[in-house]
N, C-alpha and C positions, 0 to 999 in steps of 0.2 A: 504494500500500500504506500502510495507517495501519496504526499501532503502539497497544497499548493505554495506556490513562493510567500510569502506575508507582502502585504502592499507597502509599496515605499513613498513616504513622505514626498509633496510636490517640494521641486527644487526650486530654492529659494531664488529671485531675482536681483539683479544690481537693483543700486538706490540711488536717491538723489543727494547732492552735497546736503539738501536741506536738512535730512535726517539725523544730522551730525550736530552736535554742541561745539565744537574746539575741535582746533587744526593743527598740523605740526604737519611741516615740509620737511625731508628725507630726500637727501641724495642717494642714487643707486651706487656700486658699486661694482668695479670690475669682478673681484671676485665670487659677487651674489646670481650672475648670469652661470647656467647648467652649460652642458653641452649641446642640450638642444637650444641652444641661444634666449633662452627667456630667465629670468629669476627663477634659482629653487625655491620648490615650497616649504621649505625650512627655515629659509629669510623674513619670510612672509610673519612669521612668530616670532624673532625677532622686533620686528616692524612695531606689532603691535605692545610689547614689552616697553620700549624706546616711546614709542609717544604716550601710552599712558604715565609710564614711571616720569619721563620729561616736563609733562603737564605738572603733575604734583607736587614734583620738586621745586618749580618754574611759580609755582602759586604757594610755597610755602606750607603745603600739606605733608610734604614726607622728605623727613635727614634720614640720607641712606648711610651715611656714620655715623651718627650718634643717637638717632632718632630709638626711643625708648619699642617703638611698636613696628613690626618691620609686613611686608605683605607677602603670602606664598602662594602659587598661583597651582589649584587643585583640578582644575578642567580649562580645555582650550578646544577650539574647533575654528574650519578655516573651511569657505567657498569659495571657488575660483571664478571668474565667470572669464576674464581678459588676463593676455599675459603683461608682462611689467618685465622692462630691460635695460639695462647698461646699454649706452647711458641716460638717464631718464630723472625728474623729480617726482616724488612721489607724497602726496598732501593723505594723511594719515586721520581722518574723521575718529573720534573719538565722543563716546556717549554712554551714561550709564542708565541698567534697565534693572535693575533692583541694589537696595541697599537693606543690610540686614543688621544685627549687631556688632557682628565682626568679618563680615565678608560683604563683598562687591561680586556682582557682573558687568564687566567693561564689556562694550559692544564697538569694536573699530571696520571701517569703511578705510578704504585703501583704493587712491586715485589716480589716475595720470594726473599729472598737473594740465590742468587745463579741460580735462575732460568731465561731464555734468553728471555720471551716473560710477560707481564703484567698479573698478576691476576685480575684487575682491571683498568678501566683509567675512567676519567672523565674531568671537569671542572668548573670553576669557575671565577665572572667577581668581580674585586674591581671597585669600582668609589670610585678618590680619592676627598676626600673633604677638606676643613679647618675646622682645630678643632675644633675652636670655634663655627661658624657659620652651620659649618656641610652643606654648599652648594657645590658644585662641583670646583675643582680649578685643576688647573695646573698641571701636572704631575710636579715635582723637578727634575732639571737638571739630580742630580746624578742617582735617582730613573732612569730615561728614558738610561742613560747609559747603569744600570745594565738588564733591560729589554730589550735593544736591543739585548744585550750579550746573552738571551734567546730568541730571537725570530726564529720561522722556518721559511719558505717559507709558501707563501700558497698554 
C-alpha cells in the first residue's frame, strides 16, 4: 500500500520594498559568487545575520562585548526567488513579526539595489540569553524599543 505525497505549502512570493521597516546596503563579494556564477546560498545567512545584528548595534540595542544579554539564533529558513552576484549591492529589508519575552523573529527581504520586489526573503528567531549562563532572559528594555520600531502586523 503506498500513501499519497502530503501536499506542499504554496510557494511563497517576492515582496515589495514596502514590507520592510529598515534597510542596510551590503556589498557582494568576490568570494560569495559559487561556481555556477551566482551567490551561494550560504551567504544569503550570513546577509541576514549582518543587517539584523548591524541595525541593533547601529541603534544602541545590542554591545556584542560587553553587552550583559547576548542573542542565539535557534531556527533560520531562506526562499530564493532571483539570483544575486558579484559584483552587485544588495539592500537587506529587515522587519520583525513576533516579539516574545526572550526571543525574536526577524523577517529579512534581500534586494538588488535598485530593484522593487525581493530576490530573496526569509527568517530567523534569536533567543536572547545571559552571557554568562547562556539560559534564556529578558528581552532589555532598549532592545524591545528598537524591535517594536520593527514590528509589522500580523
Amino acid at each position: 500500500m503506498t500513501s499519497a505525497p502530503a501536499p506542499s505549502a504554496p510557494r511563497r512570493a517576492p515582496e515589495p520594498r514596502s514590507a520592510y521597516r529598515a534597510f542596510r546596503s551590503i556589498s557582494t563579494r568576490w568570494a560569495d559568487n559559487d561556481v555556477y556564477g551566482h551567490v551561494n546560498n550560504v551567504v544569503y545567512y550570513s546577509w541576514f545575520d549582518t543587517a539584523v545584528n548591524a541595525h541593533l548595534i547601529d541603534e544602541g540595542a545590542l554591545d556584542i562585548h560587553a553587552g550583559q544579554t547576548i542573542g542565539l539564533v535557534i531556527e533560520t529558513q531562506c526562499n530564493y526567488f532571483a539570483p544575486l552576484a558579484f559584483p552587485q549591492t544588495v539592500d537587506a529589508g529587515i522587519r520583525v513579526a513576533h516579539i516574545g519575552s526572550s526571543s525574536v523573529r526577524y523577517e529579512v527581504g534581500l534586494f538588488a539595489a535598485g530593484e522593487p520586489h525581493s530576490a530573496a526573503a526569509g527568517h530567523f528567531v534569536h533567543v536572547y540569553v545571559d552571557r554568562e549562563s547562556r539560559r534564556p532572559a529578558p528581552l532589555p528594555a532598549r532592545l524591545r524599543e528598537v524591535l517594536e520600531a520593527l514590528r509589522v502586523p500580523a
